[in-house]
C-alpha positions as CSV (number, residue, x, y, z in Angstrom):
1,X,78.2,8.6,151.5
2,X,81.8,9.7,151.4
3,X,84.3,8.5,148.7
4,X,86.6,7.0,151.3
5,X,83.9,5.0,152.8
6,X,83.0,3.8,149.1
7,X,86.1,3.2,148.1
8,X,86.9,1.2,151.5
9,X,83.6,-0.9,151.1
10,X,85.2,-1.6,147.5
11,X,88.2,-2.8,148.5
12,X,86.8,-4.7,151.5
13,X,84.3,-6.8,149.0
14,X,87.3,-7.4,146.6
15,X,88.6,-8.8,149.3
16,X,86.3,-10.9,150.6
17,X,85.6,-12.5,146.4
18,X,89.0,-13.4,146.7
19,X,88.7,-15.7,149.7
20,X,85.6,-17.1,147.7
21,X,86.8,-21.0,147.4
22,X,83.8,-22.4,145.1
23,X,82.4,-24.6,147.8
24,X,78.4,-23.2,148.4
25,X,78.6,-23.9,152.2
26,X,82.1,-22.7,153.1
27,X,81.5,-19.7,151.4
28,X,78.2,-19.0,152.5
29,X,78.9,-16.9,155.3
30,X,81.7,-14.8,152.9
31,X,79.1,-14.4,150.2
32,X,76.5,-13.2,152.8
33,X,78.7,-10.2,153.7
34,X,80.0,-9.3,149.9
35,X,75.6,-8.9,149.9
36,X,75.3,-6.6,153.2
37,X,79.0,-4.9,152.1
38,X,76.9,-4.0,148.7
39,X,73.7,-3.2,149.6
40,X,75.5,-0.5,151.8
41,X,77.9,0.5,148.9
42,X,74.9,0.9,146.3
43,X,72.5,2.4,149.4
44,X,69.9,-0.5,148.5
45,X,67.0,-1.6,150.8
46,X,64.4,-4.3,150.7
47,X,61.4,-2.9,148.8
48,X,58.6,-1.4,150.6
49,X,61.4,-0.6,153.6
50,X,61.3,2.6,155.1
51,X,63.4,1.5,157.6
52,X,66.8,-0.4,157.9
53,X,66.7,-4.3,157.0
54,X,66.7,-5.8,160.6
55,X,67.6,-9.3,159.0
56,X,70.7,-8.4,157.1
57,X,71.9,-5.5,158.9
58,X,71.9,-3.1,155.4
């Protein structure tokens, strides 16, 4: 994966911590990207997956 494309998916979940308010359901749906945002960053898949995850996109 390029550095630019790290270094955007950095700054992109950064972003998104920031908006984090504390409150479990209005941030679920900001906390379930920050996970797909850093699975791709980190180049993580479910165990026992040779293919993408179909149910979180990573």
């Amino acid at each position: 994966m390029d550095q630019d494309i790290k270094d955007q998916l950095a700054r992109e979940i950064e972003n998104l911590k920031n908006r984090l308010t504390g409150d479990m359901f209005t941030d679920m749906d900001i906390k379930d990207k920050i996970h797909n945002l850093e699975m791709k960053l980190k180049g993580v898949k479910p165990m026992d997956s040779s293919i993408d995850c179909v149910g979180c996109g990573s």
